[in-house]
C-alpha positions in Angstrom: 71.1 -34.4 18.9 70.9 -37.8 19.4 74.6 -38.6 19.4 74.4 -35.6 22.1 71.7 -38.2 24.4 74.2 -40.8 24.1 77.4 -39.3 25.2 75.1 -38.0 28.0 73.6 -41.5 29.1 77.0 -43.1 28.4 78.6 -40.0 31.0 75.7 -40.9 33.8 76.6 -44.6 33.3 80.2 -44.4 33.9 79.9 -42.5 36.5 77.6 -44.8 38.5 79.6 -47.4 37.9 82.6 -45.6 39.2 80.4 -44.5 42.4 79.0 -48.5 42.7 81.1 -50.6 41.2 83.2 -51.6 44.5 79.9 -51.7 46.9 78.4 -53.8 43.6 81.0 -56.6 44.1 81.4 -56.4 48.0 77.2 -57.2 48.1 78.2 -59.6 45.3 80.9 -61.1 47.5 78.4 -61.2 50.7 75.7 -62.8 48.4 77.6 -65.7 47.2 80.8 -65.8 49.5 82.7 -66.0 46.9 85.6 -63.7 46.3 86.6 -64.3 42.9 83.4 -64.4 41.2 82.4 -60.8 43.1 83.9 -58.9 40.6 82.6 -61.0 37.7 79.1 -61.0 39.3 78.9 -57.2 40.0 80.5 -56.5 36.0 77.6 -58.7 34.6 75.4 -56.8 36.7 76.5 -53.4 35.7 76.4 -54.5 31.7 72.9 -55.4 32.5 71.8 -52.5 33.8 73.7 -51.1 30.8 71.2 -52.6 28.5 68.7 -51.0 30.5 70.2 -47.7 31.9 67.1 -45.5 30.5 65.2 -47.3 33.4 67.4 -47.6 35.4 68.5 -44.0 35.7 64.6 -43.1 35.7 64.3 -45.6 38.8 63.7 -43.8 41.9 66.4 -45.2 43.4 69.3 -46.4 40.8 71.3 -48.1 43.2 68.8 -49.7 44.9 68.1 -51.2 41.4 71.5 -52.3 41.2 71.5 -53.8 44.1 68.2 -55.7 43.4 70.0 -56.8 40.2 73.0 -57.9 41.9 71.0 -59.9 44.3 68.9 -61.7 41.4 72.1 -63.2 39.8 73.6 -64.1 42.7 70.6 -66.0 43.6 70.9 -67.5 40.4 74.2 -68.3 40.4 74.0 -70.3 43.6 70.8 -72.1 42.2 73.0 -73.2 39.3 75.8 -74.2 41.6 73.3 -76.1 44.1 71.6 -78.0 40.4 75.6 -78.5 38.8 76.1 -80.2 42.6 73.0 -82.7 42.7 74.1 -83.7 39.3 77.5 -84.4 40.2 76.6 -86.0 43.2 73.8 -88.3 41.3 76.6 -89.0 39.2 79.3 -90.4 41.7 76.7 -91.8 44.1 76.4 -94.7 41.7 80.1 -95.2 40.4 81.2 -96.8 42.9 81.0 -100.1 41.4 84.3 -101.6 40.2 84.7 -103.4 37.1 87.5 -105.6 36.1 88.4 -105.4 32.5 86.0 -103.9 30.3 85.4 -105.3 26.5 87.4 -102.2 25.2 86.1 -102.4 21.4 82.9 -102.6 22.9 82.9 -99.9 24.7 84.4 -98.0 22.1 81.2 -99.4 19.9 78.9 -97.6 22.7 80.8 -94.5 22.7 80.7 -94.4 19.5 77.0 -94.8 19.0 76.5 -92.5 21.8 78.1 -89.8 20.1 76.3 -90.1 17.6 72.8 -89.5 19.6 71.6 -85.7 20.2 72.4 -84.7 23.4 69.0 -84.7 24.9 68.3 -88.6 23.8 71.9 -89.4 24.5 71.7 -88.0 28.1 68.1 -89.8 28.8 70.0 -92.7 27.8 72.7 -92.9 29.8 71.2 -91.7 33.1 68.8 -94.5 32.8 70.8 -97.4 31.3 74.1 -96.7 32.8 73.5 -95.1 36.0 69.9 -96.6 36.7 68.4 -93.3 37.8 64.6 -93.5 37.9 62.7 -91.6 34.8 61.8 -89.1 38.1 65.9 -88.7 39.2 66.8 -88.7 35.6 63.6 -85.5 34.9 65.1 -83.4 38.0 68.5 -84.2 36.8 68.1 -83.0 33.4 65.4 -80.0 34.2 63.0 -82.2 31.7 59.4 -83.5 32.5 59.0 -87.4 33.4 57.4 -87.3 29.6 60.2 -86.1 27.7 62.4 -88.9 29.5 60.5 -91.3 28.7 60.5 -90.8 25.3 63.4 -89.3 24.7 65.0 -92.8 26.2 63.0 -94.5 24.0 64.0 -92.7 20.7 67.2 -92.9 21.5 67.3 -96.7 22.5 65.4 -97.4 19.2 68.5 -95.4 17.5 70.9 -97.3 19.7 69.1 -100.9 17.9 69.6 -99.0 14.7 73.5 -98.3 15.3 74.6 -101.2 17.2 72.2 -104.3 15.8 69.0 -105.8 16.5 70.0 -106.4 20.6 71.2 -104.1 21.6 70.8 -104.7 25.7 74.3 -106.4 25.5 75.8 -102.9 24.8 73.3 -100.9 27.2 74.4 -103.2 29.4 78.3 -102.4 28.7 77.3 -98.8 28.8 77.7 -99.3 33.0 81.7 -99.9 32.8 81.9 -97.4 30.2 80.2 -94.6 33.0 82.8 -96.4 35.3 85.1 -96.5 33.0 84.8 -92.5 32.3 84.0 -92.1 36.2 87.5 -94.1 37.4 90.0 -92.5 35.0 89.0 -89.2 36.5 
């Protein structure tokens, strides 16, 4: 009997998703304006409503859900995009200064000890060192509080001391051509 319920809810669900799939992508397509991710958006959509397709198909109005669904990622998708492009642009808004032959073992000493940091303390780090965002720029950057900064920079310029020696604002100081360094080979 139960095997019977899911061929049957497996039966309604690919049949509304032969009925909505197309309208599915074209609202997806509207949402976003773009064309290539439509298709992608509207098939994460429908898996979702996969997951849930015992409310869904009890919703008054399935396609209505859908579409609400649809909508939702959309939104999120251009929140993410809007977010990815402030980051990028806080990135490149301060590469622009040139440097003129960088200490390559030194930098290669940074890197190094960089790598070695979690990502979280690494990050704090280098949007504070070697791109002089404030603790607020380098918060809204990372989706972090002010708090977390703040101590995660610390942490991981304590670890920095650790790695590199006992002064370490020499190589926190190199850490700027390395960012130009990454930023002009690219």
């Amino acid at each position: 009997m139960r095997r019977h319920a899911i061929d049957d809810a497996a039966g309604e669900f690919h049949a509304f998703f032969e009925q909505h799939y197309a309208s599915l992508a074209r609202l997806a397509h509207l949402l976003t304006g773009d064309a290539d991710g439509a298709d992608d958006l509207a098939a994460d959509a429908l898996l979702a409503l996969w997951h849930r397709w015992d409310r869904v198909r009890a919703a008054d109005h399935p396609a209505a859900y859908a579409r609400g669904v649809v909508a939702n990622m959309a939104r999120s998708r251009i929140r993410s995009a809007v977010r990815e492009r402030r980051r990028i642009t806080l990135f490149w808004s301060h590469c622009g200064e040139d440097i003129v032959g960088p200490d390559v073992p030194a930098v290669v000493d940074v890197q190094e000890a960089l790598r070695r940091l979690p990502f979280r303390k690494r990050a704090c780090v280098v949007l504070r060192h070697a791109f002089d965002l404030s603790e607020q720029d380098t918060a809204r950057t990372l989706g972090v509080s002010v708090g977390t900064v703040k101590s995660q920079t610390s942490k991981g310029v304590a670890e920095l001391q650790r790695l590199l020696g006992p002064h370490p604002q020499p190589a926190l100081a190199r850490m700027r051509m390395t960012a130009a360094d990454a930023g002009g080979g690219k």
